[in-house]
C-alpha positions in Angstrom: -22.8 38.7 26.2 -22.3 36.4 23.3 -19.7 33.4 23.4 -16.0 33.9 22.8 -15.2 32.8 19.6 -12.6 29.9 20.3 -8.7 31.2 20.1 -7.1 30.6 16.8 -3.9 28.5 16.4 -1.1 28.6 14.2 -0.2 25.4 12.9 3.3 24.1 13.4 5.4 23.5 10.5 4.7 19.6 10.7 0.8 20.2 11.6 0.9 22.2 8.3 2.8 20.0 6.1 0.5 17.1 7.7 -2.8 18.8 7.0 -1.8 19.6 2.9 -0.9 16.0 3.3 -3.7 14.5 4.3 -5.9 17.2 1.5 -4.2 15.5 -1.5 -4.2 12.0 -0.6 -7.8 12.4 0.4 -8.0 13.9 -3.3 -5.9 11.7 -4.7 -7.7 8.5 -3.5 -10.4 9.3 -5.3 -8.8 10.8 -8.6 -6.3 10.3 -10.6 -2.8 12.9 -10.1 -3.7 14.5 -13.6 -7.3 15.6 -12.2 -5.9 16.9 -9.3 -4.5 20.5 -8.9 -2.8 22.7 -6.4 -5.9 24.5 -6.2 -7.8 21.9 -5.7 -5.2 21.0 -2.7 -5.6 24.4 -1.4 -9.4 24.5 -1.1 -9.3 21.2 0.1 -7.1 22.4 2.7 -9.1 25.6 3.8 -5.5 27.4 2.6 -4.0 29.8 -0.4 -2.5 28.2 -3.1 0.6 30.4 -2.2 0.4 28.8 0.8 0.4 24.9 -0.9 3.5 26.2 -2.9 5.2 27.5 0.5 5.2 23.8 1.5 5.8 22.5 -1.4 7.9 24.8 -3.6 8.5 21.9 -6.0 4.4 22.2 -7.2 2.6 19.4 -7.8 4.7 17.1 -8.4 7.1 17.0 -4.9 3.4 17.7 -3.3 2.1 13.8 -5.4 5.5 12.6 -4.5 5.4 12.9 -0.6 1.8 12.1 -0.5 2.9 8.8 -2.6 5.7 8.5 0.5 2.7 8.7 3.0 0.7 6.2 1.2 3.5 3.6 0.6 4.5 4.0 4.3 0.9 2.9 5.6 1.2 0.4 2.5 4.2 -1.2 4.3 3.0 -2.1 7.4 0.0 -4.1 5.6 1.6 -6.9 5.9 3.8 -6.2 9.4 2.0 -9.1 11.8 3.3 -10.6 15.4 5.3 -13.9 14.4 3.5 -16.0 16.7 0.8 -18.7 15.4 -0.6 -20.1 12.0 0.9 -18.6 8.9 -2.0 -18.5 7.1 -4.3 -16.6 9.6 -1.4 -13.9 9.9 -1.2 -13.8 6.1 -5.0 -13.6 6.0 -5.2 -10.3 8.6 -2.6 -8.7 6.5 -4.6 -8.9 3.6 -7.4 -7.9 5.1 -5.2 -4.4 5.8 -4.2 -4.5 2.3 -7.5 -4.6 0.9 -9.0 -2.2 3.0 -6.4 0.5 2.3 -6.9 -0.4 -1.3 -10.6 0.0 -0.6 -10.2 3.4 0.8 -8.3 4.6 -1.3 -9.5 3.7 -5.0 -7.9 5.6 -7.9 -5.2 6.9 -5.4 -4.2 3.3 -5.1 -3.9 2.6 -9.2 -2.2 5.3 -9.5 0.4 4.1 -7.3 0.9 0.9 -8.4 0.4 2.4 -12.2 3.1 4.8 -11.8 1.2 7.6 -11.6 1.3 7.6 -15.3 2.5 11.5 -16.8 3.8 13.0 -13.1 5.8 9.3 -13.0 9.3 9.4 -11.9 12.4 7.6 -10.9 11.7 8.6 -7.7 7.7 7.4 -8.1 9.0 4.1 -9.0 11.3 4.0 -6.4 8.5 4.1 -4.1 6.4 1.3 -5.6 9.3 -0.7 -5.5 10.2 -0.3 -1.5 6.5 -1.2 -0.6 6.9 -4.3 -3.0 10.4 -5.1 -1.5 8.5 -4.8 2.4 5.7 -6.9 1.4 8.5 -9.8 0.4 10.5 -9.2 3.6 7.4 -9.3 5.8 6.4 -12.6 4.1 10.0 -14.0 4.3 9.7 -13.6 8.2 6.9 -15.2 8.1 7.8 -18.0 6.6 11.0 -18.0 9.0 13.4 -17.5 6.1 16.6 -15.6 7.0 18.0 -16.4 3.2 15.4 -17.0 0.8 16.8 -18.6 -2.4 16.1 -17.1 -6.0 13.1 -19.9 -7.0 11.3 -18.8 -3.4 12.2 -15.2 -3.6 10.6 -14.9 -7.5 7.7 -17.1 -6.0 7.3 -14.5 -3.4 7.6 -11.7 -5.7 5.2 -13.4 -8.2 2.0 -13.7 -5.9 2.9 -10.2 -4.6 2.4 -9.2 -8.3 -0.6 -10.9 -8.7 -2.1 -9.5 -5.6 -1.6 -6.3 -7.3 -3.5 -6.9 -10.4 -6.1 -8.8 -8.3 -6.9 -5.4 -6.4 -7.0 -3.2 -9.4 -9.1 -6.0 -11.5 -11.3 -5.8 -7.4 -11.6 -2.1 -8.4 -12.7 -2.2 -11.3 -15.3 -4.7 -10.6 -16.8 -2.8 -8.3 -15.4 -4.6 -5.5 -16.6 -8.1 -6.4 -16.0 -10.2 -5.3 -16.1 -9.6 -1.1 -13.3 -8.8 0.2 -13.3 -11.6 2.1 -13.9 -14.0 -0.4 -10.8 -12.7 -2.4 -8.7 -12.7 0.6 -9.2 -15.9 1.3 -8.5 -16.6 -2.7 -5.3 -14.7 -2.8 -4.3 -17.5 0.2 -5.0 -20.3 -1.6 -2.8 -18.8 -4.2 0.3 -17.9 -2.5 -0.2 -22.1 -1.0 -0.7 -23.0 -4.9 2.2 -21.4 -6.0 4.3 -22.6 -3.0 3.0 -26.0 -4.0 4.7 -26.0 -7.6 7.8 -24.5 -6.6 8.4 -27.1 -3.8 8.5 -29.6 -6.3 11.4 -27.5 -8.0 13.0 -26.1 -4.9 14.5 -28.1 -1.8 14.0 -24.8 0.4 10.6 -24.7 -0.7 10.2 -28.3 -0.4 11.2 -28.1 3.1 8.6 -25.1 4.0 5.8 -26.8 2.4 5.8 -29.8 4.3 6.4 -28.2 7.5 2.7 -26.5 6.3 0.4 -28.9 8.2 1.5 -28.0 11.8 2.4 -24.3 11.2 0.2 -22.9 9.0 -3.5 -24.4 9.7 
C-alpha cells in the first residue's frame, strides 16, 4: 500500500490573513508596490485571487497598507534594547537590527520610507511617522530622558533622518559600505551631532559630559 497522503488543514482566519501577509511583503521587499499585483499575491500564496480579495476586500491597496503595518511593527522594535550598560553598544546592536531588516528587505524598505509613491496615503504616512516617533522614544530612554527639550528632540529626530537616507544611499550602493562599517559611522554621528547641540543646549550639555562613564 502506498503512503497516506498527509491530512489537509484549513487555515484559521489569522493563519490565512498571516500567510497573504507574509506573500506580499516577501514580494514587496523585493519590488516596488506598483510592480506588484494581487495576482502576483495570490500565486505567491498558493491561493485564488478571489481568495486575496476575500481577505482583503479593499484590493491592493488595504493588502500594501497592512503589510506596511507588519513591516513598521518589526521596524519598531529595531531599536527596543535592555537599559542596562554602555549607550553606545546598545545603540550599536540596534542598528545592527535596523540594517539587517533594511538588508532583507530592499525595495520593500524604500518604499516605505518613500511613501510608497502612487498607492501613498494619509494612512501610509501615518505609518512612517509612528516608526520614526518609536525610534526617538527608544533613543530618549536611552539616553534616560523623561522630557527631552525641543534642541535635543530635533537632534534626535535629525540623525534618525539621516540614518534613513544613509540606508537608502547603502541600497543603492550595493551595500557599501559593510554594514558594520556604517554602523559604527552612523554612531559617531548621532555623538557628533550631540557634540554641537551640547554647546547650544544645557540638557544636552549635561548628557554629553556624563558620556565618558556611560556610554564607552
Amino acid at each position: 500500500m502506498s503512503p497516506a497522503a498527509p491530512a489537509y488543514r484549513r487555515l484559521s482566519v489569522e493563519e490565512r490573513r498571516s500567510q497573504l501577509l507574509d506573500a506580499a511583503l516577501s514580494l514587496f521587499a523585493h519590488r516596488v508596490p506598483e510592480d506588484v499585483s494581487l495576482d502576483d499575491v495570490a500565486e505567491a500564496a498558493g491561493v485564488s485571487r478571489p481568495l486575496v480579495y476575500r481577505y482583503f476586500p479593499g484590493g491592493k491597496q488595504q493588502l500594501y497598507e497592512a503589510a506596511l503595518r507588519s513591516a513598521a511593527e518589526e521596524l519598531r522594535h529595531c531599536f527596543g534594547e535592555p537599559g542596562e550598560g554602555p549607550l553606545l553598544p546598545r545603540l550599536a546592536r540596534a542598528l545592527d537590527r535596523y540594517l539587517t531588516f533594511v538588508g532583507r528587505h530592499d525595495a520593500g524598505f524604500s518604499a516605505l520610507l518613500q511613501g510608497g509613491s502612487v498607492v501613498e496615503t494619509s494612512r501610509t504616512t501615518a505609518i512612517v511617522d509612528g516608526v520614526r516617533r518609536a525610534a526617538a522614544e527608544h533613543i530618549y530612554s536611552h539616553l534616560g530622558v523623561a522630557d527631552p527639550g525641543p534642541r535635543l528632540r530635533m537632534t534626535v529626530r535629525m540623525w534618525i533622518t539621516a540614518v534613513e537616507a544613509a540606508s537608502l544611499i547603502w541600497l543603492d550602493e550595493d551595500k557599501q559600505p559593510p554594514a558594520d562599517e556604517l554602523r559604527d559611522w552612523l554612531v559617531d554621528q548621532f555623538v557628533a551631532a550631540l557634540t554641537v547641540t551640547a554647546a547650544r543646549d544645557a540638557q544636552t550639555a549635561e548628557l554629553v559630559r556624563g558620556a565618558p562613564a556611560a556610554q564607552t
